[in-house]
Structure formats: structure tokens, C-alpha cells
Backbone as XML, in Angstrom:
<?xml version="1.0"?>
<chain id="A" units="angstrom">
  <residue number="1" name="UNK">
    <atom name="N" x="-29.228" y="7.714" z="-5.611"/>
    <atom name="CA" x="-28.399" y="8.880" z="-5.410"/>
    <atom name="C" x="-27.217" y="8.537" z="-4.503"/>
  </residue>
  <residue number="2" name="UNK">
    <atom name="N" x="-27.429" y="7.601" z="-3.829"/>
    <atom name="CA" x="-26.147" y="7.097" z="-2.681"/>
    <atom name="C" x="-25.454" y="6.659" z="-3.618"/>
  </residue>
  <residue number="3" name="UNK">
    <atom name="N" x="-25.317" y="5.660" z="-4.405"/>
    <atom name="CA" x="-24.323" y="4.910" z="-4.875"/>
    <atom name="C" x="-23.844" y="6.319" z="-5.891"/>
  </residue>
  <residue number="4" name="UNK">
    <atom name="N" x="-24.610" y="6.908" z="-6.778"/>
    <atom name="CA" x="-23.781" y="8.420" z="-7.418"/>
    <atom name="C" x="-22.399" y="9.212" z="-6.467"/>
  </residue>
  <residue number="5" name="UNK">
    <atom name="N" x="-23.322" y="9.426" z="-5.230"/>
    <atom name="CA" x="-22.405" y="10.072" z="-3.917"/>
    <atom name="C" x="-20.935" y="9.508" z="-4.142"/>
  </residue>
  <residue number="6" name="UNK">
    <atom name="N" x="-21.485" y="8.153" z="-3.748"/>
    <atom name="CA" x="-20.587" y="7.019" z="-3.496"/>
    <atom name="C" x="-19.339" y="6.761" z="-4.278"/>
  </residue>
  <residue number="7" name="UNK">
    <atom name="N" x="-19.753" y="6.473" z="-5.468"/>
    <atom name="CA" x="-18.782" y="6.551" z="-6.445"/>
    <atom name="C" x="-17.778" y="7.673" z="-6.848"/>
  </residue>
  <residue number="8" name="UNK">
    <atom name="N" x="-18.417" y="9.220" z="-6.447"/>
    <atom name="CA" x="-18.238" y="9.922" z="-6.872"/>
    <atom name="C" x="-17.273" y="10.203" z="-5.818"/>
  </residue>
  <residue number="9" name="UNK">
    <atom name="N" x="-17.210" y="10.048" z="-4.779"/>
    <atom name="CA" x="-16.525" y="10.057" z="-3.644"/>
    <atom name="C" x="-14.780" y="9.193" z="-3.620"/>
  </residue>
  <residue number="10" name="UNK">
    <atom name="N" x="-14.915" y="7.903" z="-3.709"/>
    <atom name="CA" x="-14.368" y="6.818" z="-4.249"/>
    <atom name="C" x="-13.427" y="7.386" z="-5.182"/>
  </residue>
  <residue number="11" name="UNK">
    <atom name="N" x="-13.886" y="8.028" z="-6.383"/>
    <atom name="CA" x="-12.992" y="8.644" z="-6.902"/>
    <atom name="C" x="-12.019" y="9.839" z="-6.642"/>
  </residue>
  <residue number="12" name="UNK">
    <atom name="N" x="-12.832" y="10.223" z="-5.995"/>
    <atom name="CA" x="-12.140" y="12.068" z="-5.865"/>
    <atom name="C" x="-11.162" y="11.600" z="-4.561"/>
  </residue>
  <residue number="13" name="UNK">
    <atom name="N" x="-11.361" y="10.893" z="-3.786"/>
    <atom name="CA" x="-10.085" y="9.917" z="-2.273"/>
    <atom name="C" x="-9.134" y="9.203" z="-3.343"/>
  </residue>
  <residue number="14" name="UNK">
    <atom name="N" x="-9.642" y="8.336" z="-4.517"/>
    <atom name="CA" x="-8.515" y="7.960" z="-5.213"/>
    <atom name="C" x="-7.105" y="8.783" z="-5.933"/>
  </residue>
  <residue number="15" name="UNK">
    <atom name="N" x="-8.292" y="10.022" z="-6.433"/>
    <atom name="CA" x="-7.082" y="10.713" z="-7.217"/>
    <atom name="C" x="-6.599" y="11.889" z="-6.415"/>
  </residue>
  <residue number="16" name="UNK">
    <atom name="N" x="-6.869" y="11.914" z="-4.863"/>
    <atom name="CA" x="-6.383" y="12.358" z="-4.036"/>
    <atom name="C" x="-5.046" y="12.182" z="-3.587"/>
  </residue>
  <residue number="17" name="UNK">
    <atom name="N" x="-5.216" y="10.488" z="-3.265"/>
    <atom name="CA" x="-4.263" y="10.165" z="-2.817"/>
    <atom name="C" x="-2.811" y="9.276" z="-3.683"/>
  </residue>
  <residue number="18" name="UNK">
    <atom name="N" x="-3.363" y="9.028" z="-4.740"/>
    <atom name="CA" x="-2.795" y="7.951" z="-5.704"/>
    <atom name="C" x="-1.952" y="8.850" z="-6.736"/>
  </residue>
  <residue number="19" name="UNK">
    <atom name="N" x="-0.277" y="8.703" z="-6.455"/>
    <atom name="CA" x="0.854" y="9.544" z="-7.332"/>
    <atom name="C" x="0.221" y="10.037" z="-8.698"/>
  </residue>
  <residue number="20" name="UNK">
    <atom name="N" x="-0.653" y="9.086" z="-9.449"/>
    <atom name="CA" x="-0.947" y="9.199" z="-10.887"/>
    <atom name="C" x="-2.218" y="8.702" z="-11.262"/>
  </residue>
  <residue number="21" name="UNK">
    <atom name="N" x="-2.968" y="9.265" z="-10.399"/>
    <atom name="CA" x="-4.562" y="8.481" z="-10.831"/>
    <atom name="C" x="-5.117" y="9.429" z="-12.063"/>
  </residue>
  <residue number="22" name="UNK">
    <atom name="N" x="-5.796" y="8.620" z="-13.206"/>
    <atom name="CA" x="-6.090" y="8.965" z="-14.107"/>
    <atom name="C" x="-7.212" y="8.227" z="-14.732"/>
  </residue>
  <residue number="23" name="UNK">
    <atom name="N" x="-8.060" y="9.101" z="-14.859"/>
    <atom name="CA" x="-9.710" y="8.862" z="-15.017"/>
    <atom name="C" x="-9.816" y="8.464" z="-16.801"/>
  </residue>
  <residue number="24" name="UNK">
    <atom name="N" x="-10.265" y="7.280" z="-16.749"/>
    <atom name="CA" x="-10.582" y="7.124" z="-18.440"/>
    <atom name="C" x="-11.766" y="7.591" z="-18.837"/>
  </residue>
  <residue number="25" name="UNK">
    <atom name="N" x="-11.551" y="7.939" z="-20.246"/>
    <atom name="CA" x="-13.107" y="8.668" z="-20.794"/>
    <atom name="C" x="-14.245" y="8.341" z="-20.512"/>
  </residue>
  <residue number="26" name="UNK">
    <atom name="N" x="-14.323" y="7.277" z="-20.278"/>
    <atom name="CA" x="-15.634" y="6.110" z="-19.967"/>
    <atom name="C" x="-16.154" y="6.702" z="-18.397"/>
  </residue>
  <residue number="27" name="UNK">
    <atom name="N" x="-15.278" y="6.822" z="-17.487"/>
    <atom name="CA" x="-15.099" y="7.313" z="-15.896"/>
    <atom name="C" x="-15.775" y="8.224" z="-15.986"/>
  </residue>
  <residue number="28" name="UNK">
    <atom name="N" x="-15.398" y="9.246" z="-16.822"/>
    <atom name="CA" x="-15.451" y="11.208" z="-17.301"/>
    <atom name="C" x="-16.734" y="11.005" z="-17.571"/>
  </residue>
  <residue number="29" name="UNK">
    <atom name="N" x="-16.680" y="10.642" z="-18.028"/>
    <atom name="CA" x="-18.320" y="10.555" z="-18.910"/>
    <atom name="C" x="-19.551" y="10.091" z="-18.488"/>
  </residue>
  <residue number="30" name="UNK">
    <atom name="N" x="-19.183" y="9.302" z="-17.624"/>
    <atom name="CA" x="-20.205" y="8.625" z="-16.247"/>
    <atom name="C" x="-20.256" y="9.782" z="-15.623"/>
  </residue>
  <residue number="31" name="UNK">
    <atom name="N" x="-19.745" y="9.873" z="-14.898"/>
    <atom name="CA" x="-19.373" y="11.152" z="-13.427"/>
    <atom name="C" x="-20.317" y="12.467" z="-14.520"/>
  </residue>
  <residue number="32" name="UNK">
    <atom name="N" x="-20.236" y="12.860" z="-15.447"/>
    <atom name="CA" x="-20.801" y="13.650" z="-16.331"/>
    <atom name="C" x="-22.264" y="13.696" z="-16.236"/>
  </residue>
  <residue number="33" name="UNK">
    <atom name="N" x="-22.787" y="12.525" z="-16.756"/>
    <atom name="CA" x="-24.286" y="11.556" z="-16.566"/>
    <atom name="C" x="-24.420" y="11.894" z="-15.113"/>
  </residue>
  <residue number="34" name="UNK">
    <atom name="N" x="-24.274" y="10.901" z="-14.269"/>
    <atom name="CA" x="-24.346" y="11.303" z="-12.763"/>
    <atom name="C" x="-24.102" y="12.540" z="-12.335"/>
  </residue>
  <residue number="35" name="UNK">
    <atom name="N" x="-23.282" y="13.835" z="-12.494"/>
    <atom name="CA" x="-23.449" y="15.095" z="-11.676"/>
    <atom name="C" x="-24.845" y="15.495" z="-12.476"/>
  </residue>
  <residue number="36" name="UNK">
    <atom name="N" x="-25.159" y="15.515" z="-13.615"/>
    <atom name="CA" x="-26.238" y="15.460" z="-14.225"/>
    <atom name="C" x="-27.788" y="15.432" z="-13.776"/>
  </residue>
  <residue number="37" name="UNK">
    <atom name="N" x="-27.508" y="14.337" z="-13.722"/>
    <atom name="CA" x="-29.014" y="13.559" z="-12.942"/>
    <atom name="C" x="-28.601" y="14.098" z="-11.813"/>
  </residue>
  <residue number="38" name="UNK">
    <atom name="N" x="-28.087" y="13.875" z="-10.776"/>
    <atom name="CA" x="-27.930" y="14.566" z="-9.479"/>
    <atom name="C" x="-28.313" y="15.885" z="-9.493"/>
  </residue>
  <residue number="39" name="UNK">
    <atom name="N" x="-27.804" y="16.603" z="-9.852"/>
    <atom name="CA" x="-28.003" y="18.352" z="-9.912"/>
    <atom name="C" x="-29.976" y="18.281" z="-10.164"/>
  </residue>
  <residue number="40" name="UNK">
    <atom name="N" x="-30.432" y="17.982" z="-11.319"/>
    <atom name="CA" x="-31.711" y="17.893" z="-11.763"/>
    <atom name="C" x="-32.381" y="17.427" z="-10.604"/>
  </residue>
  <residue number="41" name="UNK">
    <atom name="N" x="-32.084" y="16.182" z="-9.999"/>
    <atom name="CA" x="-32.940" y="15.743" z="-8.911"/>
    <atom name="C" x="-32.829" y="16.929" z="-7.934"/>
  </residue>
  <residue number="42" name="UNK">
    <atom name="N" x="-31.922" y="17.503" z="-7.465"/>
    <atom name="CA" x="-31.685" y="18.701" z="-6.411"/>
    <atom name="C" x="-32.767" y="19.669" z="-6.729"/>
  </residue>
  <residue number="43" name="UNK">
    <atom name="N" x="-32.388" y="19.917" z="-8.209"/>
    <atom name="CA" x="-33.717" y="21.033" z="-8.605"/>
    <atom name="C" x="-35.220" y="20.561" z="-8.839"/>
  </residue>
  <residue number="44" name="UNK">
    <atom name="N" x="-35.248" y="19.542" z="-8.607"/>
    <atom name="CA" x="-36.503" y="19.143" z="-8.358"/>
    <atom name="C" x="-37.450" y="19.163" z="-7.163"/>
  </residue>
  <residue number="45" name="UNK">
    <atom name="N" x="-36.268" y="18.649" z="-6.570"/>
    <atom name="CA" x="-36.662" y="18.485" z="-4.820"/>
    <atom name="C" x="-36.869" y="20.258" z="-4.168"/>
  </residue>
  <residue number="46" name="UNK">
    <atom name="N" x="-36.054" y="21.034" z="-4.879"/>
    <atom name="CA" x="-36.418" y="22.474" z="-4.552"/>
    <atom name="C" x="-37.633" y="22.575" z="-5.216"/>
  </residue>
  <residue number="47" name="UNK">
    <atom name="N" x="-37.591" y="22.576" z="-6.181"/>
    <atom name="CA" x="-39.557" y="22.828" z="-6.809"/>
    <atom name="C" x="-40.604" y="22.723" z="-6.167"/>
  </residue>
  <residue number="48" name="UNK">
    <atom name="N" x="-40.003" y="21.199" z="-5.838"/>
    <atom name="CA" x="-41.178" y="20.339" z="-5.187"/>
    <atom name="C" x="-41.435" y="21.032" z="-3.380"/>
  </residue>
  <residue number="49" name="UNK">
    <atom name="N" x="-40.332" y="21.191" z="-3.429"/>
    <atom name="CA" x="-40.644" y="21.649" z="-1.795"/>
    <atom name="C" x="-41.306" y="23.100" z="-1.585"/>
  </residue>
  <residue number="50" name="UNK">
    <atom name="N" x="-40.513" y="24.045" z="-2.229"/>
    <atom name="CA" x="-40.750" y="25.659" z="-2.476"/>
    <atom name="C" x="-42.338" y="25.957" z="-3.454"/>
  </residue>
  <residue number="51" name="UNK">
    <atom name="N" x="-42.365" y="24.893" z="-4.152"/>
    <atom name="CA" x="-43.277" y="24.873" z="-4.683"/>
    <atom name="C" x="-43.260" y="26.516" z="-5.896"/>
  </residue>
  <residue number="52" name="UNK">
    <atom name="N" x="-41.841" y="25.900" z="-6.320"/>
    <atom name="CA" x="-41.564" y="27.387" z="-7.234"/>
    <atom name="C" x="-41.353" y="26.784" z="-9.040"/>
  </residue>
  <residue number="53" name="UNK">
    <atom name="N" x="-40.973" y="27.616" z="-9.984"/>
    <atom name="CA" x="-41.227" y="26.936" z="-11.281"/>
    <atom name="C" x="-39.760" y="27.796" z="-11.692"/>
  </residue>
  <residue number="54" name="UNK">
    <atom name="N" x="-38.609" y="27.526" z="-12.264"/>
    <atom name="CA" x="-37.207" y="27.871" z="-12.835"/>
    <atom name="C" x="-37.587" y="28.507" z="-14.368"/>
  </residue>
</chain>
């Protein structure tokens, strides 16, 4: 999940700061996958903790 953070981070400071940063489909589509899995693990870790069912 760090390196997801990580990357995800990396990018969003790049096209922050960079006149014309522009994400290729391949980028999009990762970051897609990864908020993905990220979000799911979040709702897991609530399950698991709350011990509740969605």
C-alpha cells in the first residue's frame, strides 16, 4: 500500500508542478487498478475492525 501512496503521490506533485504534465493511458489505468485495490483494502480493514458486513 506504501508504494500505491507513493506513486500516487509522485504523480499528483508532478502534474502539480510541471507546465504540461500528461498522464499516458497506461499511467490512468494503473492509478485506476491501485485506487481500486486501495479503497477495497480500506473497506476491509473497516469490516475487519467494526466487525460489520456492507
Amino acid at each position: 500500500m506504501k508504494e500505491i501512496l507513493t506513486k500516487a503521490f509522485y504523480i499528483r506533485v508532478e502534474s502539480d508542478y510541471k507546465d504540461f504534465y500528461i498522464a499516458s493511458k497506461a499511467e490512468a489505468e494503473e492509478q485506476i487498478i491501485n485506487a481500486k485495490y486501495f479503497m477495497n483494502q480500506i473497506i476491509e480493514l473497516i469490516k475487519h475492525k467494526y466487525n460489520i458486513e456492507f
